[in-house]
KEKE-3310 file (N, C-alpha, C; in steps of 0.2 Angstrom, whole numbers, plus 5000, padded with zeros to 4 digits):
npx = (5320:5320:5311:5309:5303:5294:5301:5290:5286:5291:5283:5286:5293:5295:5286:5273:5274:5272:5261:5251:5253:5246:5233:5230:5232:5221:5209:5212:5209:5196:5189:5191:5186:5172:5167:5169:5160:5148:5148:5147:5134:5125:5131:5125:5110:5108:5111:5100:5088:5090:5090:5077:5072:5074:5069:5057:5055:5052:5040:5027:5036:5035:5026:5011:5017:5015:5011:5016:5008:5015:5016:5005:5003:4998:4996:4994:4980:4987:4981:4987:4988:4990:5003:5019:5021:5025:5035:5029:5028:5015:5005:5010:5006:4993:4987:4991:4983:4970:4968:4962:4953:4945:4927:4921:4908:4892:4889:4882:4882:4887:4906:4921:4931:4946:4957:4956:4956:4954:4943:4935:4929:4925:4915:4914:4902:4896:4879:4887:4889:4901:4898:4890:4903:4910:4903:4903:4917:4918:4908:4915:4927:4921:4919:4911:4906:4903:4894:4893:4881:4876:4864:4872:4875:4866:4850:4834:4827:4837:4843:4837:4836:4849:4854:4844:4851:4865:4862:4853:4863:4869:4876:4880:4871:4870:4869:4876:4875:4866:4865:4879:4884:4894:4895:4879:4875:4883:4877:4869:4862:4846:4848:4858:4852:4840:4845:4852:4838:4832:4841:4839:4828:4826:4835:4828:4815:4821:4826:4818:4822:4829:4842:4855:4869:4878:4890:4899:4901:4916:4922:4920:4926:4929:4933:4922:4911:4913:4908:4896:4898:4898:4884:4879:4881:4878:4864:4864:4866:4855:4845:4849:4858:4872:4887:4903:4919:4935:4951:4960:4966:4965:4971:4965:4959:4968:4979:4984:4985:4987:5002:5006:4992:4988:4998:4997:4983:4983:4994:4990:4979:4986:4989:4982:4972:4961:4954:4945:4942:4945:4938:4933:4919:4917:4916:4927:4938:4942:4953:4955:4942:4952:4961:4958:4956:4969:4973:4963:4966:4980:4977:4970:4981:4988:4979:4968:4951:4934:4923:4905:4900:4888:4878:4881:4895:4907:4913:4923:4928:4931:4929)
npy = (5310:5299:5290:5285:5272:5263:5246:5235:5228:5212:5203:5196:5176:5171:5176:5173:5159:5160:5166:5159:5145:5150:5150:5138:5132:5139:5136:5122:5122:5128:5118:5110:5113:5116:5102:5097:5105:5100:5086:5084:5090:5081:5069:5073:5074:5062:5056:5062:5056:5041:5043:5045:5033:5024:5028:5027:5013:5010:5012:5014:5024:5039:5050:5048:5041:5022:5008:4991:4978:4959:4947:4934:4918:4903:4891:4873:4864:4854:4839:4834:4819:4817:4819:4815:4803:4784:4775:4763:4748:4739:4752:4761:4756:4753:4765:4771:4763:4765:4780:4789:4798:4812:4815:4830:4835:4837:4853:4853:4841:4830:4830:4820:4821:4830:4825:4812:4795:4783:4768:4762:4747:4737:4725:4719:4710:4697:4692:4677:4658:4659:4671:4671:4666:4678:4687:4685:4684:4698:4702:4697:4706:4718:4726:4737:4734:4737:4731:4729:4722:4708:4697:4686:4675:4669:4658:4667:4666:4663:4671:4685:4682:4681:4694:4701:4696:4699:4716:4716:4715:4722:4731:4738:4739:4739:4743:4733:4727:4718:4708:4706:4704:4712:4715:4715:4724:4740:4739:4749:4765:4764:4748:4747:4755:4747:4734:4739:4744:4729:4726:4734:4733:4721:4721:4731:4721:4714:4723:4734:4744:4756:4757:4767:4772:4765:4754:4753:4740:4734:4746:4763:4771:4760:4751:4745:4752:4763:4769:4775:4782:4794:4799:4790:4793:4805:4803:4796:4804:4812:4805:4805:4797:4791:4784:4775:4773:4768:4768:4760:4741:4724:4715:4704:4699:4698:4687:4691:4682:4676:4680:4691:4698:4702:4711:4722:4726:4732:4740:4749:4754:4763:4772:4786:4796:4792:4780:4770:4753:4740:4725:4707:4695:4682:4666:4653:4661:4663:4668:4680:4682:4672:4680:4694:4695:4699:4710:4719:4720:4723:4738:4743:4742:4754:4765:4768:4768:4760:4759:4764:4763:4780:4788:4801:4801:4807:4804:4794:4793:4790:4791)
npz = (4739:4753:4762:4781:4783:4798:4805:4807:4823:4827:4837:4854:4853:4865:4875:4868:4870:4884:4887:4879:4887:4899:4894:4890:4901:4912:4904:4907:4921:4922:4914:4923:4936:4929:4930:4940:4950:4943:4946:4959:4962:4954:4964:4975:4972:4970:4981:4986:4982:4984:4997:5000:4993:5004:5013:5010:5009:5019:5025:5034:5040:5034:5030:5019:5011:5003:5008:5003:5000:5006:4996:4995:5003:5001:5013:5012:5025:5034:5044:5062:5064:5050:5049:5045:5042:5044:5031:5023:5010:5009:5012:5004:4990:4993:4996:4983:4973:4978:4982:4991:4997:5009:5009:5012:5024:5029:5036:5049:5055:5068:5075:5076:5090:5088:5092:5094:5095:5084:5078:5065:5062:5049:5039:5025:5015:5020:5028:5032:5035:5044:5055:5065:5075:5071:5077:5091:5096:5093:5104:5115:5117:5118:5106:5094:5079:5061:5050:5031:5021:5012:5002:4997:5001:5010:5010:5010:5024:5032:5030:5035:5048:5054:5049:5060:5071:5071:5072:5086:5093:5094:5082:5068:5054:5036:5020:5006:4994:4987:4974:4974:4961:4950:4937:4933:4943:4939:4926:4925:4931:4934:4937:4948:4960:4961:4962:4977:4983:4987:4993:5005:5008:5013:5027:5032:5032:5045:5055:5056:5053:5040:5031:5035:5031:5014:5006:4991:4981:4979:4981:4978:4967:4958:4944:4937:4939:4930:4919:4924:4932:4935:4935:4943:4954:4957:4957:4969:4978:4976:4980:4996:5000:5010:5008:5011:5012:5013:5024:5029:5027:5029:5020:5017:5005:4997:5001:5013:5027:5046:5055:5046:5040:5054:5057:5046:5046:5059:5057:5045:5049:5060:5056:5054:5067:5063:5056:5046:5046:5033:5030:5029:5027:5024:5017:5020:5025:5038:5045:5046:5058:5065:5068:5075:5087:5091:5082:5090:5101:5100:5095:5103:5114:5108:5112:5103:5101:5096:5085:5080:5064:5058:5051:5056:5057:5049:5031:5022:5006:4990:4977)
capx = (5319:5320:5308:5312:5298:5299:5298:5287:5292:5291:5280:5292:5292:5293:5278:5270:5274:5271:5252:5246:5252:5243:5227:5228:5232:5216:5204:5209:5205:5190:5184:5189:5178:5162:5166:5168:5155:5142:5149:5145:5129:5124:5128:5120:5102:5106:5110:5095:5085:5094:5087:5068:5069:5076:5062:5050:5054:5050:5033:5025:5040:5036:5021:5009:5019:5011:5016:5016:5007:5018:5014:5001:5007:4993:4999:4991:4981:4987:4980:4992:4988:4993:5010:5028:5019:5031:5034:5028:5025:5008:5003:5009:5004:4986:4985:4991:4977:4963:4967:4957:4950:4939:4923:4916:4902:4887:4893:4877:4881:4895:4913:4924:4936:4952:4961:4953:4960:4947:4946:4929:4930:4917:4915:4911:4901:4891:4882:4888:4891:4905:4895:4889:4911:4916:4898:4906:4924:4917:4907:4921:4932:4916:4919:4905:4907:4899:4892:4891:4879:4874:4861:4872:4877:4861:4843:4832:4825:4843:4849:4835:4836:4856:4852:4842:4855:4868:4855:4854:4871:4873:4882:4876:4869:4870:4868:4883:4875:4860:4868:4887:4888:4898:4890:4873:4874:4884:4874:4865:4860:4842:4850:4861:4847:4835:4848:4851:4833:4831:4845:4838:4823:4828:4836:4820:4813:4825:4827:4812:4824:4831:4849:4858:4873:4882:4894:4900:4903:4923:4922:4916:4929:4929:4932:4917:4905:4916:4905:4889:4900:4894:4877:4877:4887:4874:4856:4864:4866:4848:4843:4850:4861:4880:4894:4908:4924:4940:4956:4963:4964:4968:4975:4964:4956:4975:4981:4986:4985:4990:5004:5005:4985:4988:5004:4996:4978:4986:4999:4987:4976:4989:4993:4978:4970:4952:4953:4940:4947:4940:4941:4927:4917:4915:4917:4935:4940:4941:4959:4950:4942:4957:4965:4954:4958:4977:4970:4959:4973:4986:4975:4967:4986:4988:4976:4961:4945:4931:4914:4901:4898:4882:4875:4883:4903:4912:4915:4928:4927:4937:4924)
capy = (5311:5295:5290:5279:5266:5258:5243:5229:5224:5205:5196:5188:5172:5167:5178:5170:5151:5160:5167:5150:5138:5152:5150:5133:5130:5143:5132:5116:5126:5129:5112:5103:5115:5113:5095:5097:5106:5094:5080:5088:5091:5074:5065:5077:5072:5053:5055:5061:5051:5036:5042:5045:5027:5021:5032:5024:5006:5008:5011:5019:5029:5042:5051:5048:5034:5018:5000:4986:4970:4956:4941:4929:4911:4896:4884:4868:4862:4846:4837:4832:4812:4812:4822:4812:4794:4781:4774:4756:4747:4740:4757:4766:4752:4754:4771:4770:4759:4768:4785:4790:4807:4811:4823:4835:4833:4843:4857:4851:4834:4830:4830:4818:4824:4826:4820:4806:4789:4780:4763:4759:4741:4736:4721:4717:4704:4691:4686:4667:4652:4661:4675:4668:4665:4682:4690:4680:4688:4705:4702:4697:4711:4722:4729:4736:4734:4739:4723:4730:4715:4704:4691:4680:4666:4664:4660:4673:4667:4662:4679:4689:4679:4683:4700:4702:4694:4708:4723:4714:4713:4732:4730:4742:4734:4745:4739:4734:4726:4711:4700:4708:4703:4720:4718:4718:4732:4742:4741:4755:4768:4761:4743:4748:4758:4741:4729:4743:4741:4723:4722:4739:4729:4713:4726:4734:4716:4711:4727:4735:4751:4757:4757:4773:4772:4759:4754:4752:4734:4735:4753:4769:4771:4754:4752:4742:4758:4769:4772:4775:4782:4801:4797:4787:4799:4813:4801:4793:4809:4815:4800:4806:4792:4792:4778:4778:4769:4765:4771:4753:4737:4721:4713:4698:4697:4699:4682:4691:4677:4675:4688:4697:4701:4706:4717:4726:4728:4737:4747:4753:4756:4767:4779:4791:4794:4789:4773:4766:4747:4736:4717:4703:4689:4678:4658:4654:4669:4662:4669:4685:4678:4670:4685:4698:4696:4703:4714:4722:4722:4731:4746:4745:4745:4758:4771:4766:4764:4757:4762:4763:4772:4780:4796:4808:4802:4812:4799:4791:4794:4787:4796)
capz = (4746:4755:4770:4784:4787:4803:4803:4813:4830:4830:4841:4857:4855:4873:4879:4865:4873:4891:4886:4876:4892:4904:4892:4892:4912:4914:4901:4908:4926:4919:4913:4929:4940:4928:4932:4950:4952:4941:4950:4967:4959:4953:4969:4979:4969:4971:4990:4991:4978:4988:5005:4998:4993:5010:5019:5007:5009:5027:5023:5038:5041:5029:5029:5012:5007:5002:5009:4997:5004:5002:4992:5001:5002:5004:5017:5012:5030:5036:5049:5064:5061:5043:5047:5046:5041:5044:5025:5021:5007:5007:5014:4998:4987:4996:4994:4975:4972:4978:4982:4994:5001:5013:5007:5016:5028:5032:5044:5055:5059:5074:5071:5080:5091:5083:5096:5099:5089:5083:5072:5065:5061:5043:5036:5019:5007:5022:5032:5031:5041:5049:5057:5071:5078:5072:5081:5097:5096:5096:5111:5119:5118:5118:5101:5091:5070:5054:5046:5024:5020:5005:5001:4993:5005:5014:5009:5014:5029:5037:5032:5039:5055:5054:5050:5065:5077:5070:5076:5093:5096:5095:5076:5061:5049:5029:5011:5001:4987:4982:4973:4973:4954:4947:4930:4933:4949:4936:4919:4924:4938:4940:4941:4954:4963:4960:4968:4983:4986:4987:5000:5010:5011:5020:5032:5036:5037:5050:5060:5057:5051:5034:5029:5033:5025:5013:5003:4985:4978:4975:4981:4975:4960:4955:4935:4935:4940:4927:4912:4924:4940:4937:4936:4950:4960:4957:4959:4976:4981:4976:4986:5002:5002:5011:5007:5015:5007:5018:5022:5029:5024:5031:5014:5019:4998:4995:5000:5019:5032:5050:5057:5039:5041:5058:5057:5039:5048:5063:5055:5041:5055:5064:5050:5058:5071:5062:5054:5042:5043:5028:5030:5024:5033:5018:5019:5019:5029:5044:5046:5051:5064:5071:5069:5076:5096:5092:5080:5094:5106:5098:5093:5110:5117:5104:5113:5099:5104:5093:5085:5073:5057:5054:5045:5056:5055:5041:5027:5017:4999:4984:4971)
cpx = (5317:5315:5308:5307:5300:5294:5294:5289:5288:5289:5287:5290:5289:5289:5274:5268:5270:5263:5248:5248:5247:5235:5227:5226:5223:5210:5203:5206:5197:5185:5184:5185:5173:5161:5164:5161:5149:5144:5148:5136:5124:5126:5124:5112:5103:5108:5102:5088:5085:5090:5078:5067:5070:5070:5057:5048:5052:5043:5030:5026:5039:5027:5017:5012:5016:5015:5015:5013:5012:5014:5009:5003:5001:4998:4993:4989:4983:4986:4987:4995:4992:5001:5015:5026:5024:5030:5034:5025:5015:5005:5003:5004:4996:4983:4986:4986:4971:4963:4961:4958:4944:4936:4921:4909:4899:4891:4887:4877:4888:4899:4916:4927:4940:4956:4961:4955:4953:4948:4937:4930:4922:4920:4910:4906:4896:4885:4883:4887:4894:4903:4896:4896:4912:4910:4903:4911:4922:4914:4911:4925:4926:4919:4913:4909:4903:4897:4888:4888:4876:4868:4863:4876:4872:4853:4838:4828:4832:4845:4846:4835:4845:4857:4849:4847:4862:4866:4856:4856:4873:4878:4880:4878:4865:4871:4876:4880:4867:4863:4874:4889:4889:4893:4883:4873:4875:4883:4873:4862:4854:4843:4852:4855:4840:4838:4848:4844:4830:4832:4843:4831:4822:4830:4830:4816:4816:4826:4822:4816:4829:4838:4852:4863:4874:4886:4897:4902:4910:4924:4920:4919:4930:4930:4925:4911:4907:4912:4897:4889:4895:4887:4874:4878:4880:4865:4860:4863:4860:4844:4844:4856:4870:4883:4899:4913:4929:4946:4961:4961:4967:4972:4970:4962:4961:4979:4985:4984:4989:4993:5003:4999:4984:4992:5000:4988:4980:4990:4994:4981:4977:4993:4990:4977:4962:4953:4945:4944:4940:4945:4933:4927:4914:4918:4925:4940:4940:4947:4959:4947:4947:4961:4964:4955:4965:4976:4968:4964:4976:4984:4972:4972:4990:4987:4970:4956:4941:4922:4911:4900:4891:4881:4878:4891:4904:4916:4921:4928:4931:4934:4921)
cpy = (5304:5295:5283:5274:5262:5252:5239:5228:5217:5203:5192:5184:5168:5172:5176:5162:5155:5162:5160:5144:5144:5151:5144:5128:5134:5137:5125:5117:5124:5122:5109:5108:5115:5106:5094:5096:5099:5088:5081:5086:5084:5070:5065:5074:5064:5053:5055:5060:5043:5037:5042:5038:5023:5025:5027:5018:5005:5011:5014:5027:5038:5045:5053:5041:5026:5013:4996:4979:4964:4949:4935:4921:4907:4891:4879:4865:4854:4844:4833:4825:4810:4814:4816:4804:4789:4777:4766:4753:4745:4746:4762:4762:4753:4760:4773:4769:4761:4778:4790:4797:4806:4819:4826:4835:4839:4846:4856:4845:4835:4828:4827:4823:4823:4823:4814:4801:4785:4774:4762:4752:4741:4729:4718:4712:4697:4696:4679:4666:4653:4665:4674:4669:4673:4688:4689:4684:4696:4705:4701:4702:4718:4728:4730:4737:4734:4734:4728:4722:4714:4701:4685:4672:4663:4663:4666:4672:4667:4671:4683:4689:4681:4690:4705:4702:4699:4713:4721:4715:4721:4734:4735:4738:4741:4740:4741:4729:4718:4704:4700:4706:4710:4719:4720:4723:4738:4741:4745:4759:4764:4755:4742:4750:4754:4736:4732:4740:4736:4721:4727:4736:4723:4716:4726:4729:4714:4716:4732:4744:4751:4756:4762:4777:4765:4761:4753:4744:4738:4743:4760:4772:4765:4754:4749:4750:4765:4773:4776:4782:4791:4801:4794:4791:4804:4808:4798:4798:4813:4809:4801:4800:4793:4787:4781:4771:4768:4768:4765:4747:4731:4715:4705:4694:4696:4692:4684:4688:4679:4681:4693:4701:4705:4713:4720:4727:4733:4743:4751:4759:4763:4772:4784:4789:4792:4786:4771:4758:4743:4728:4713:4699:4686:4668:4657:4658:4669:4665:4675:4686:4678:4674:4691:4701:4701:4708:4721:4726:4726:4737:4748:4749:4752:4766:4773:4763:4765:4759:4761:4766:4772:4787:4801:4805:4805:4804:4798:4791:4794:4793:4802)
cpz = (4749:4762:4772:4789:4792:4805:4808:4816:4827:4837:4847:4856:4861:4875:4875:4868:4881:4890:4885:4882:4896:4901:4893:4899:4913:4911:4905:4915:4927:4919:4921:4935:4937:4931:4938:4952:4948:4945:4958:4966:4959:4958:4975:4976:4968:4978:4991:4989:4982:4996:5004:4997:4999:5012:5016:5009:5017:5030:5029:5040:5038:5027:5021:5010:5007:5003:5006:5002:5003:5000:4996:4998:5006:5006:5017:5021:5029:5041:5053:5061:5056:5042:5048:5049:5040:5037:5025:5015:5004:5009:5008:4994:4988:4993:4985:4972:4971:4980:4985:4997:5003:5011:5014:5018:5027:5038:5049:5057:5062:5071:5078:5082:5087:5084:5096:5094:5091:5077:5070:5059:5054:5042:5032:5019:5012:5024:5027:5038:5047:5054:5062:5079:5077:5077:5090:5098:5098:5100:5115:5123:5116:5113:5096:5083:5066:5051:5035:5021:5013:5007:4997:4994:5009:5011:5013:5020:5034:5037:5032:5046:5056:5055:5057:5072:5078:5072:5081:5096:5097:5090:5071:5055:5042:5025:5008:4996:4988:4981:4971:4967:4952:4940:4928:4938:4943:4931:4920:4931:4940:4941:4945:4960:4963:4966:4976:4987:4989:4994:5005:5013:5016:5024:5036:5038:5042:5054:5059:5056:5044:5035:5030:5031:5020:5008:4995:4982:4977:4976:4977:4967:4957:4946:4933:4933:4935:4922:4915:4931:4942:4939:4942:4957:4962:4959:4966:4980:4982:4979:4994:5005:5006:5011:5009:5012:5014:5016:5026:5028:5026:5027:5015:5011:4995:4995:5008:5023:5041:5053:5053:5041:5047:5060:5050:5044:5056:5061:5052:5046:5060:5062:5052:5065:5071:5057:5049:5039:5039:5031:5029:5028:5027:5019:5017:5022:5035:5048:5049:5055:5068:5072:5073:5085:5093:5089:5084:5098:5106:5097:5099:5117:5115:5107:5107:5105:5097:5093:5078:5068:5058:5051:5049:5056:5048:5038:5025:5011:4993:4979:4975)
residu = (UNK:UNK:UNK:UNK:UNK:UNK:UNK:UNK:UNK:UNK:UNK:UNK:UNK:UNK:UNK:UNK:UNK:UNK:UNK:UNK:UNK:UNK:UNK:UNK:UNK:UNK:UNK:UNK:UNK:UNK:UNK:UNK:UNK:UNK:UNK:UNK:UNK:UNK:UNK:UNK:UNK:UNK:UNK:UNK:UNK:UNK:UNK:UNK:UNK:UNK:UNK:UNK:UNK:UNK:UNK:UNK:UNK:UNK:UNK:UNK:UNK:UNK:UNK:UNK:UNK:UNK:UNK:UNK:UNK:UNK:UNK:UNK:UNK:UNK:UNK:UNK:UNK:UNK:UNK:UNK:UNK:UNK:UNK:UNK:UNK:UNK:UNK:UNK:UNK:UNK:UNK:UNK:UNK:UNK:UNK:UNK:UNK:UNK:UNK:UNK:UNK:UNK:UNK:UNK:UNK:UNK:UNK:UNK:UNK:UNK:UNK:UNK:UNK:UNK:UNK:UNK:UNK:UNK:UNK:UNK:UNK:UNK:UNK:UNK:UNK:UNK:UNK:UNK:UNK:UNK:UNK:UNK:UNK:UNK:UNK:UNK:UNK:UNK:UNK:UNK:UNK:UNK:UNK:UNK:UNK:UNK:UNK:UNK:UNK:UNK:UNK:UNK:UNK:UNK:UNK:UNK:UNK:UNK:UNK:UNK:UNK:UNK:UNK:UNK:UNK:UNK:UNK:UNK:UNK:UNK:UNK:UNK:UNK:UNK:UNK:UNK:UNK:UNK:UNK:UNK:UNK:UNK:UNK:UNK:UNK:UNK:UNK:UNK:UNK:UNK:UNK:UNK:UNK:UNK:UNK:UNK:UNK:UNK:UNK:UNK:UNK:UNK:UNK:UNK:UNK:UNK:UNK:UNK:UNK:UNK:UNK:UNK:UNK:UNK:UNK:UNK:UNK:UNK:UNK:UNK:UNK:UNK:UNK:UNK:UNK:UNK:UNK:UNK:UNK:UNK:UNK:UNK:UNK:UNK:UNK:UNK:UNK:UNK:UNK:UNK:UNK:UNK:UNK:UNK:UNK:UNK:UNK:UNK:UNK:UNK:UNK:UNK:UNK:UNK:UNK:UNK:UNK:UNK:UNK:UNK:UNK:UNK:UNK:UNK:UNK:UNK:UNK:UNK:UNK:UNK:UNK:UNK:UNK:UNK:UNK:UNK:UNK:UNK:UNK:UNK:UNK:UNK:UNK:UNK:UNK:UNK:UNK:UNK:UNK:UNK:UNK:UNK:UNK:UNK:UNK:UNK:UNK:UNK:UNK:UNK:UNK:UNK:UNK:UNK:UNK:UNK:UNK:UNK:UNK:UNK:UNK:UNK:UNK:UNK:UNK:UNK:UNK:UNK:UNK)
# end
């Protein structure tokens, strides 16, 4: 007895091809809307990540949020005077040399104006012979000057009696040294502080008033005063003493004569408008002197007027 198994249908082919591209068309469907969508997603939280940081950066804008200070910047003061100095050599060379800076006064004694231009005329290392001629020129031109005096061109009656005739004249008369030798001054603080004495003494013979400033042999930094300079710095000052150094210089110890001393003593002069001019009345130096009218002149033509130092001008200070 035979039976008639029937057989398998076979799979169509092409509904087979026509399924598997509708699955795969649907799948890639698929991925590229989870995309879409996360990429919707994801810019939407940085728009508005984006905008929180813009809201932020505007610092008020934005309530709670914190404004960031910015950075603070020290601008060094500069006084008008010392801006956009016209470049000269001995001016650099000068300042090279000594390097000056001006200390810091008591906040209770008077401050110049700052407008105001100002030269104060010193002169080192006499009196001498010369005195007498360059006394005479400054009364001329009714200028008053610092006299930093020695004992080492006069006996001590000529040079109390010299002394004298400088106080008269309406001059300031201050201690710069004894007997101006650098080795003995600088051996040692009470050396220096021995000699000081000597010459504040003759002073006070002759004007019947102490010394209220002076000056330093060779200046306040001197190599001579290097091994003692601290020392000296800190007892002048437990003395109540104030030196004052310079910030021009007539180049006269230099070998400057004639127009040079007078074109170098104006310019240097005309860097500020408050001057500390140095120049020397020592035998020899008569060039000074003869220089000293055109000197006057031109700072006078300037808009310089002229004055004395004493304990309340604001110093000049190397050291």
């Amino acid at each position: 007895m035979s039976v008639n198994k029937k057989k398998k249908k076979k799979p169509n082919r092409r509904n087979v091809r026509i399924y598997s591209v509708i699955m795969v068309l649907v799948f890639i469907l698929g991925v590229t809307g989870l995309y879409t969508a996360y990429s919707h997603l994801k810019e939407g939280q940085k728009g508005e990540l984006q905008q929180v940081a813009d809201t932020q950066g505007k610092g008020n804008s934005v309530k709670g949020s914190i404004e960031r200070p910015e950075k603070a910047v020290e601008i060094p003061k500069v006084e008008n005077s010392e801006k956009n100095q016209p470049e000269d050599v001995s001016k650099k060379s000068h300042q090279d040399k000594f390097m000056n800076t001006e200390a810091k006064k008591d906040e209770t004694k008077a401050e110049e104006p700052k407008n105001e231009k100002v030269v104060y005329m010193t002169f080192d290392d006499g009196p001498c012979a010369t005195t007498p001629k360059l006394l005479d020129v400054l009364d001329k031109y009714d200028v008053k000057a610092t006299f930093f005096v020695t004992a080492q061109f006069m006996n001590k009656d000529d040079l109390v009696a010299q002394i004298k005739e400088i106080h008269k004249r309406g001059h300031q008369v201050a201690v710069h040294s004894y007997s101006h030798e650098y080795g003995q001054i600088y051996s040692s603080v009470d050396a220096f502080m021995e000699d000081y004495k000597k010459m504040d003494d003759l002073i006070y013979e002759a004007t019947g008033e102490h010394s209220k400033i002076f000056r330093f042999p060779g200046g306040s930094n001197t190599g001579y005063n290097s091994s003692i300079r601290d020392d000296l710095l800190k007892r002048v000052k437990e003395e109540g003493l104030i030196y004052f150094d310079w910030n021009a210089y007539d180049g006269d110890c230099d070998g400057y004569t004639g127009e040079d001393l007078i074109k170098r003593a104006v310019q240097e002069s005309s860097y500020t408008n408050r001057s500390i001019l140095l120049m020397h009345n020592i035998p020899g130096k008569d060039t000074v002197i003869d220089s000293l009218p055109q000197i006057i002149q031109q700072l006078k033509d300037a808009g310089y007027s002229f004055r004395l130092l004493d304990e309340n001008v604001k110093p000049i200070q190397f050291a």
